[in-house]
SETIVO-792020 format. One record per residue (C-alpha): residue number from 0; x, y, z. Coordinates in steps of 0.2 Angstrom, whole numbers. Layout:
<pts>
PT/num/x/y/z
PT/NUM/X/Y/Z
...
</pts>
This chain:
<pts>
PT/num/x/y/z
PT/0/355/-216/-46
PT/1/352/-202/-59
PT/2/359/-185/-57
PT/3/343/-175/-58
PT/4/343/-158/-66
PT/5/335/-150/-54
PT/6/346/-157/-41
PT/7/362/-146/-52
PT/8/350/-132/-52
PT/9/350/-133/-33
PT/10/367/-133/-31
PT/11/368/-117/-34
PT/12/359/-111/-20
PT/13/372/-123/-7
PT/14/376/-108/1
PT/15/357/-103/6
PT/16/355/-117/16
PT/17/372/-119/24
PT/18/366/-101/31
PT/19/350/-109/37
PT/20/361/-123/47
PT/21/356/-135/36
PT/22/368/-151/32
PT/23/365/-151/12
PT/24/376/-164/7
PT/25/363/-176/18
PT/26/348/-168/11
PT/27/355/-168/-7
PT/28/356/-187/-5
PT/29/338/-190/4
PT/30/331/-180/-12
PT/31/341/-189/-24
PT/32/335/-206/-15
PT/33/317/-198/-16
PT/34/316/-192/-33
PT/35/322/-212/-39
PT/36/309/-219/-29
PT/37/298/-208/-37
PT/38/304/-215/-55
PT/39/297/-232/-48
PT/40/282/-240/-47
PT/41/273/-251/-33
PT/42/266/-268/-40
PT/43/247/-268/-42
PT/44/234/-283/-42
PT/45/222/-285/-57
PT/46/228/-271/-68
PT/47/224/-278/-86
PT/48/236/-260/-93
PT/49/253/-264/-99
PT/50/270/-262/-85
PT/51/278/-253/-101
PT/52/263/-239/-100
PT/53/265/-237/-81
PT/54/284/-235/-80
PT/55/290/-220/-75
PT/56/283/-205/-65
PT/57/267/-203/-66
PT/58/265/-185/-59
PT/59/277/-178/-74
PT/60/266/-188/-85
PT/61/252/-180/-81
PT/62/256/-162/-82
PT/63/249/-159/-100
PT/64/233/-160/-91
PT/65/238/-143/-81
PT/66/244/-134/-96
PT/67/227/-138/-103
PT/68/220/-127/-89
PT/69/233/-114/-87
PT/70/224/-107/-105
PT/71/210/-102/-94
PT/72/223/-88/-91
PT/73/227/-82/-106
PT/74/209/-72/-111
PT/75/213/-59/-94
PT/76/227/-54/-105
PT/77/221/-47/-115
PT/78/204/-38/-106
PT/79/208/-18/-107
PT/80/207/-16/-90
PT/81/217/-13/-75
PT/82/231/-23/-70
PT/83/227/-27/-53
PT/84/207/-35/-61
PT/85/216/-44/-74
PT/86/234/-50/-63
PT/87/224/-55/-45
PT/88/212/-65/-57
PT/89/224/-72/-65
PT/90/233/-78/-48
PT/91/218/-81/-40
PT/92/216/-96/-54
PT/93/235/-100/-52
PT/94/235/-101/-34
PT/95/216/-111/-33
PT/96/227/-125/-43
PT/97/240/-125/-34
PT/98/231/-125/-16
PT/99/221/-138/-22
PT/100/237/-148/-28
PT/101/245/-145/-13
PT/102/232/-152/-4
PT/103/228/-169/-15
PT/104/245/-172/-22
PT/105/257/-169/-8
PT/106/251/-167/11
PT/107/255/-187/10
PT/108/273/-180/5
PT/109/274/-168/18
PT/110/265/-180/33
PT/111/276/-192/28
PT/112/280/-202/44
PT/113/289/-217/36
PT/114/305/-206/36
PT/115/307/-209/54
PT/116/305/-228/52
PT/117/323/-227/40
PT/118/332/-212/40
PT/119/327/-209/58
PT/120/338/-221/65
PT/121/354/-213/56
PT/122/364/-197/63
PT/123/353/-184/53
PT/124/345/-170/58
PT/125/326/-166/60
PT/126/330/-150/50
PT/127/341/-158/38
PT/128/326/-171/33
PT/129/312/-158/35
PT/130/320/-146/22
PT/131/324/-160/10
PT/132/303/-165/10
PT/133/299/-145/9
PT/134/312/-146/-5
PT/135/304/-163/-13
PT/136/289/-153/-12
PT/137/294/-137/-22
PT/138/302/-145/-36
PT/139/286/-154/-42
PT/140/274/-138/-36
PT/141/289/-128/-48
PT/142/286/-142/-63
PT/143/266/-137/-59
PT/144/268/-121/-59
PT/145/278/-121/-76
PT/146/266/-132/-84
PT/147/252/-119/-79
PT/148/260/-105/-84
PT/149/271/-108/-99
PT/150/259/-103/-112
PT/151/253/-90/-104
PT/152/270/-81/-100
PT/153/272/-85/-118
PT/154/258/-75/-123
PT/155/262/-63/-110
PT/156/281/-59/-117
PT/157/275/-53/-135
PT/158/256/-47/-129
PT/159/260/-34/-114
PT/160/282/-35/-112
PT/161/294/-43/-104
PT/162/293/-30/-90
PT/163/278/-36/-85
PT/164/284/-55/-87
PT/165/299/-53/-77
PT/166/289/-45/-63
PT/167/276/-59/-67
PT/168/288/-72/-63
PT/169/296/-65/-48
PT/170/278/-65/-41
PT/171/274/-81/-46
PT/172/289/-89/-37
PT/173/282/-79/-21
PT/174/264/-89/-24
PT/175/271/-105/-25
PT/176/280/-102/-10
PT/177/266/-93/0
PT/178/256/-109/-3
PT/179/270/-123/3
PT/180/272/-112/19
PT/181/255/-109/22
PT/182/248/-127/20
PT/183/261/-135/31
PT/184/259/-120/45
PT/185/241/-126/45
PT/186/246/-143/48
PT/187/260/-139/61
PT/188/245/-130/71
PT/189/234/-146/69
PT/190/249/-156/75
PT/191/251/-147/90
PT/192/236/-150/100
PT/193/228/-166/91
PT/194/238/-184/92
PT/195/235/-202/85
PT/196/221/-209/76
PT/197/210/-193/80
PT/198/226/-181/73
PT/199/223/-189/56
PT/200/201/-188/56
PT/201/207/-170/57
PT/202/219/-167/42
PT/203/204/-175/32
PT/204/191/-162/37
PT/205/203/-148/35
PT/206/210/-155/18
PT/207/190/-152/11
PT/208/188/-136/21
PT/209/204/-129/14
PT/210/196/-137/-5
PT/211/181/-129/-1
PT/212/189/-112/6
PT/213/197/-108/-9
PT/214/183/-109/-20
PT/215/174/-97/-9
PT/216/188/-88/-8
PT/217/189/-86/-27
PT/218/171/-81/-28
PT/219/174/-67/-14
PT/220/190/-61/-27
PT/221/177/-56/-39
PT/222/166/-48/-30
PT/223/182/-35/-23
PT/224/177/-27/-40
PT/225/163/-18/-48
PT/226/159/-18/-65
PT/227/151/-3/-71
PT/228/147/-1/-92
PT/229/161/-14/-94
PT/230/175/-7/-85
PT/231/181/-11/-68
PT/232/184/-1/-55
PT/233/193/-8/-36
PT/234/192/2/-22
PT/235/202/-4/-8
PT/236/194/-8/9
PT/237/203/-16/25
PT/238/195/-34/21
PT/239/205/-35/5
PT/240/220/-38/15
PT/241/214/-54/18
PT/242/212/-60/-1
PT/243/228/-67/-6
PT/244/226/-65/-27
PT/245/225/-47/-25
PT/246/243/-46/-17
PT/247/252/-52/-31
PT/248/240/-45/-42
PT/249/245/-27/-34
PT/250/261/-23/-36
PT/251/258/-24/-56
PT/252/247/-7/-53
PT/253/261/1/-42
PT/254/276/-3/-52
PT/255/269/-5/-69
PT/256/253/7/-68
PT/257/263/18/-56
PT/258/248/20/-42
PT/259/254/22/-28
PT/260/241/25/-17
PT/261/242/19/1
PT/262/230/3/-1
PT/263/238/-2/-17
PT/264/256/-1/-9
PT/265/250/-11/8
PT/266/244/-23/-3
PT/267/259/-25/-13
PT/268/268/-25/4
PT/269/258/-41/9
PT/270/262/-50/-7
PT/271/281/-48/-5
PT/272/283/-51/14
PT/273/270/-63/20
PT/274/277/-77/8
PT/275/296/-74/15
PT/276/291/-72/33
PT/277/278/-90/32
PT/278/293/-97/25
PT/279/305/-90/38
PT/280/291/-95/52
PT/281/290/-114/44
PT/282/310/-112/48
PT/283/309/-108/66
PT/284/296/-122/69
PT/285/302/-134/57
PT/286/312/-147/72
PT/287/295/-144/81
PT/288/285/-151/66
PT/289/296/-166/63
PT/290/294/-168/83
PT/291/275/-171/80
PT/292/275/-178/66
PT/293/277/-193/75
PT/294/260/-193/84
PT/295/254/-201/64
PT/296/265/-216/71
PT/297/254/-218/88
PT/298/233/-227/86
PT/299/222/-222/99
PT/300/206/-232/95
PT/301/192/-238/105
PT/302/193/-257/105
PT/303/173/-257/109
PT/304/162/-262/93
PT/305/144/-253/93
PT/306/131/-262/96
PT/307/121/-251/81
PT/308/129/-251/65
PT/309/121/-237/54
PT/310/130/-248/39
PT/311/123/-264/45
PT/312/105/-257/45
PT/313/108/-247/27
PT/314/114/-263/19
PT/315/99/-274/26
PT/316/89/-259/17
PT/317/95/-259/0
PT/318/102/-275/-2
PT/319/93/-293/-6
PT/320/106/-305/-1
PT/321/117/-308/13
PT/322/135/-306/1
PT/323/130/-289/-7
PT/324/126/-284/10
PT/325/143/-288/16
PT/326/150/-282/2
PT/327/139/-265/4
PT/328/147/-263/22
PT/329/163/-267/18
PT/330/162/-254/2
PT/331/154/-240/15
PT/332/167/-244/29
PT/333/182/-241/14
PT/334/173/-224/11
PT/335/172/-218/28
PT/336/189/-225/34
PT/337/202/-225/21
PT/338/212/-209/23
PT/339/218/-209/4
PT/340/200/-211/-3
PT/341/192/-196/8
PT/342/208/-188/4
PT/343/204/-189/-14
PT/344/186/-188/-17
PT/345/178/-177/0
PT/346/183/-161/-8
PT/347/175/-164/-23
PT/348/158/-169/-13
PT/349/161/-151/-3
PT/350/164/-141/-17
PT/351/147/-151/-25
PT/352/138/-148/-9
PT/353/144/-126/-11
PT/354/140/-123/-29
PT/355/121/-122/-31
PT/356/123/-111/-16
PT/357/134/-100/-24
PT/358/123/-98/-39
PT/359/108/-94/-27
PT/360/120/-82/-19
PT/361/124/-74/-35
PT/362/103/-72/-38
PT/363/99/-64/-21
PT/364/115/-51/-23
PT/365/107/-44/-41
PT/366/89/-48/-39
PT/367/82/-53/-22
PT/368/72/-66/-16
PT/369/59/-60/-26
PT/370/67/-65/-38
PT/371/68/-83/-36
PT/372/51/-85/-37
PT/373/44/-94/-54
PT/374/65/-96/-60
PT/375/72/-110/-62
PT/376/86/-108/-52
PT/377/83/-121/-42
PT/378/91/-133/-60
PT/379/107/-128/-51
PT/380/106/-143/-41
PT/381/113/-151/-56
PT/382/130/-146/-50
PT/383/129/-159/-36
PT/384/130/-173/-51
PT/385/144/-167/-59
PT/386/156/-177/-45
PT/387/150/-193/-49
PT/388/162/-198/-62
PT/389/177/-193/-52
PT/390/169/-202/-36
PT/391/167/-218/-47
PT/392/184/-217/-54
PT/393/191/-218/-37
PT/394/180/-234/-33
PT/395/193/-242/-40
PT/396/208/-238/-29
PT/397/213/-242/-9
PT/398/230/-237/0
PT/399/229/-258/8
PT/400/225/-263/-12
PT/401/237/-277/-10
PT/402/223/-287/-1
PT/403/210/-287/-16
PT/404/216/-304/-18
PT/405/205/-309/-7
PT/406/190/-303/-18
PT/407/194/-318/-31
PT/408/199/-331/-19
PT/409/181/-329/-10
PT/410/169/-341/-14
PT/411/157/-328/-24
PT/412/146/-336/-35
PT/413/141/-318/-44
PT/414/155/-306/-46
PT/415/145/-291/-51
PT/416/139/-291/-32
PT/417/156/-283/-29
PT/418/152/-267/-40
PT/419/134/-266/-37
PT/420/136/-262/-17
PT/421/153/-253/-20
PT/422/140/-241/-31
PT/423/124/-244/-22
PT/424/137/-237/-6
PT/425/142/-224/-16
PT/426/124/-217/-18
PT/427/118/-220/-1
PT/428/133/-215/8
PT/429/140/-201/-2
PT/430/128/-195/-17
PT/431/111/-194/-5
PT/432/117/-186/11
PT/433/124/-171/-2
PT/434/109/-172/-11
PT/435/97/-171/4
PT/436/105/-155/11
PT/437/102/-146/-6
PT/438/84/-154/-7
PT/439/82/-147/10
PT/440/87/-130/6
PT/441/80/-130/-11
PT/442/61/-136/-4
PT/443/62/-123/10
PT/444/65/-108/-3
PT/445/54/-113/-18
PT/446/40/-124/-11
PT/447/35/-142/-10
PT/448/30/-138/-31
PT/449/49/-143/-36
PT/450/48/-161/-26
PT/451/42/-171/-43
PT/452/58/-161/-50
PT/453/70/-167/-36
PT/454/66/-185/-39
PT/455/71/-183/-55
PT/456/87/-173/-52
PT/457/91/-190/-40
PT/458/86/-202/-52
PT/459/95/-194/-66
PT/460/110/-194/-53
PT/461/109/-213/-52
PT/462/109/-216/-70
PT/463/122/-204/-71
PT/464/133/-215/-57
PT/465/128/-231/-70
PT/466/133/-223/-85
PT/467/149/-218/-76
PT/468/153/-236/-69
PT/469/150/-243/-87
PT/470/163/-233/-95
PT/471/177/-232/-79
PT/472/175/-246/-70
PT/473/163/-261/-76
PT/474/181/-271/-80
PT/475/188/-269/-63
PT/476/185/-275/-44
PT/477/183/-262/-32
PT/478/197/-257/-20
PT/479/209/-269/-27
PT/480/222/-255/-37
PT/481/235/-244/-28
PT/482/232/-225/-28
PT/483/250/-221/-38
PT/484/238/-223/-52
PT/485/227/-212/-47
PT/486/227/-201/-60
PT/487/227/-213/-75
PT/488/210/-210/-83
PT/489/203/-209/-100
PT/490/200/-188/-100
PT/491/190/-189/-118
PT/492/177/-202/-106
PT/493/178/-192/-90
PT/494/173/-176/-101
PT/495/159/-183/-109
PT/496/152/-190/-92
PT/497/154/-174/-83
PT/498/143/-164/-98
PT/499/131/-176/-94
PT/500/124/-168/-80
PT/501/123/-154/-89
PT/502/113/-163/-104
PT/503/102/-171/-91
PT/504/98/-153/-85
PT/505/94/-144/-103
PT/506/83/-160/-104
PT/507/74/-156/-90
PT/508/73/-137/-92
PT/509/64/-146/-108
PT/510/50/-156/-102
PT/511/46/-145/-87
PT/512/39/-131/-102
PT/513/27/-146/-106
PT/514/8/-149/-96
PT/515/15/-165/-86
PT/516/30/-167/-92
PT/517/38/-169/-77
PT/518/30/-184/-72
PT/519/30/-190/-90
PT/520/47/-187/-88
PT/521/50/-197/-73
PT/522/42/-210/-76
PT/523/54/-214/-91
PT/524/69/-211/-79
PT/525/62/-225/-66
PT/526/60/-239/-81
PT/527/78/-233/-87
PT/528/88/-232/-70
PT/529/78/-250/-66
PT/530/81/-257/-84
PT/531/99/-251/-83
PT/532/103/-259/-66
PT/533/97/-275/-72
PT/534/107/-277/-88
PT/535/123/-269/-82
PT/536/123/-279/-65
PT/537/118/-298/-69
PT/538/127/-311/-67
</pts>
């Protein structure tokens, strides 16, 4: 096995966790053993790409993707304003990443209960094997972080000086791991009084509440400040405590800005200890963890079947033929049931679901209610189609893949029946109950005029989900690929198909400034969705 750098670079902190009562000649070797495996790939079924293109890891592969967004930092440096605006924004984008990587990339790492199955039965320690996953863990949230930052800090050394970088740094290492500790104490609370099947229903939902919290979370970051004639003011008050960003944002005003006022240094306080004390708590309870862990070996299921099946009945409804309809249960049942897929897509379907609401939110804080009425705010709802590329990326992927065989090997005398329930699932099962709420809301504050516009909204969604299956998934089977590939997608394709939910509401903001149309409008949508369905799904 290789060596790994950042396995040397570890070495030199031997003597931290010999302190901590940790062996580190074990854990050395259960990370070495990890990072390999990492290197390797599982084998896939119907994956027309190359081995050649998928060798390797994938997750250091990908990290260009994050630099790419860590530029979204670099205009706060250099806004003439105070450091704590411009530094607890500028974390409050770093640690929305990393939160939400942390929660898609590598809960699996941390639950991972199949160490118990092999490294269980040998004389090693549960704290021995607990640090080595944290460890696992920051190595790739470090290789993150770097890829986030590093043209940032770049910009930071020659724009503002390498005072401020230095202290940037040694903050940012605090963030990273303020956001290890904090994700796994959550789970450790979970695993204490949840067990078996039901234990991992619940890391799903708090997985998408977590992905939704830190949005909101970001959004209440903003409003700590008030913006007068283009400057910004922050006034501290007890509930800023509670805002993460704006500890690491704060002690850049007490050390670099020299305020030292009390809230400023209680803050900067905050963003120093909590990090070191979560990690020291993560310590004390880390043998307690691994303990529990092992309720994700145990199933508690019911072994009764319902006599009503709300699949069954939503199949017979929108499907014409006893296949698709199986094929439309089976599709719904993966969405509901396979932990990996929820994992990866019912964030997205939360945070679609939050921000029309936060736009409305943002209209009643500066205007009122009054406001509302005769805008065309309600065009917000477009928000809720911008998911539906990711969502039909992931169509493609299952974490029991290896049985897609079976897709091929049943006597299916139309093949496309396979992607047109997956989609038609998709729609009824995930896309409709989100855009139903919004309707709901939406109707109740600007009247029963906007309902010929929320007809059109939906069917430009489902063209949308078309137009997306066309370009991401028309050449493969549904549910057949493992996850490890996960992240392999075309980012020119998946761009272009997120703007067009933005295109298909400038369109519509068009034709709504036109006597009928909306209707006009709609109608053409209906022929093209039913036009579009026939060509793309015959035989």
């Amino acid at each position: 096995m290789d060596d790994f750098r950042s396995l040397k670079l570890l070495d030199s902190f031997k003597f931290l966790f010999k302190a901590l009562h940790v062996d580190y000649g074990t854990m050395r070797k259960i990370l070495e053993l990890k990072l390999t495996m990492d290197q390797r790939r599982a084998p896939t079924v119907f994956t027309a790409q190359s081995a050649k293109k998928k060798e390797g890891n994938q997750f250091l592969k990908s990290l260009w993707i994050y630099t790419l967004y860590g530029l979204i930092i670099i205009p706060f440096l250099f806004m003439d304003s105070n450091y704590i605006f411009q530094m607890s924004l500028a974390f409050g984008i770093i640690l929305f990443f990393l939160m939400t990587s942390m929660i898609s990339e590598f809960t699996t790492v941390l639950l991972d209960v199949r160490d118990k199955n092999i490294i269980g039965t040998k004389p090693v320690s549960r704290r021995s094997l607990s640090a080595a996953r944290m460890v696992h863990i920051c190595i790739y949230m470090t290789l993150l972080t770097l890829a986030i930052v590093i043209i940032p800090l770049g910009v930071m050394i020659f724009k503002i000086g390498l005072a401020f970088s230095l202290l940037f740094i040694g903050m940012l290492l605090l963030s990273v791991l303020f956001v290890i500790a904090l994700t796994a104490l959550i789970y450790i609370f979970i695993l204490r009084f949840f067990s078996g099947e039901q234990l991992k229903d619940i890391i799903n939902y708090v997985q998408i509440l977590l992905s939704v919290g830190v949005v909101i979370g970001y959004q209440v970051l903003i409003r700590s400040f008030e913006f007068v004639d283009f400057t910004t003011s922050f006034h501290f008050s007890w509930w800023h405590i509670l805002i993460p960003p704006i500890w690491f944002g704060a002690p850049f005003e007490v050390f670099l800005a020299q305020n030292h006022s009390s809230g400023m240094i209680t803050l900067t306080v905050l963003g120093i200890i909590m990090p070191i004390i979560s990690i020291l708590v993560y310590y004390r309870l880390m043998p307690s963890f691994e303990r529990n862990l092992e309720k994700l070996l145990t199933e508690s299921r019911d072994g009764k079947k319902s006599a009503f099946s709300l699949n069954r009945l939503l199949s017979r409804l929108v499907c014409f033929t006893k296949e698709e309809q199986v094929f439309f249960q089976f599709s719904a049942l993966m969405m509901s049931k396979e932990r990996d897929f929820k994992l990866k897509v019912y964030p997205s379907l939360g945070m679609a679901l939050i921000f029309p609401f936060l736009f409305l939110f943002n209209m009643i804080r500066d205007g009122g209610l009054n406001d509302l009425s005769g805008s065309k705010i309600y065009l917000t709802i477009y928000f809720s189609s911008i998911i539906i590329p990711a969502v039909i990326h992931m169509l493609k992927y299952a974490g029991s893949y290896r049985g897609g065989w079976i897709f091929t090997a049943a006597p299916v005398k139309n093949i496309s029946l396979l992607g047109r329930a997956a989609v038609k699932a998709f729609i009824v099962k995930l896309y409709l109950p989100v855009f139903t709420v919004l309707s709901v809301v939406f109707l109740a504050i600007f009247s029963t005029e906007i309902l010929p516009d929320l007809v059109v909204v939906f069917l430009s969604g489902c063209i949308h989900t078309i137009l997306s299956y066309i370009l991401l998934n028309k050449n493969h089977i549904p549910f057949s690929e493992s996850f490890e590939f996960a992240q392999e997608i075309n980012t020119a394709e998946n761009i272009m198909l997120t703007i067009l939910a933005g295109v298909f509401a400038i369109v519509h903001l068009m034709v709504i400034s036109i006597s009928y149309g909306i209707y006009i409008y709609l109608a053409v949508l209906l022929f093209a969705l039913i036009t579009s369905w026939i060509v793309v799904f015959r035989k």
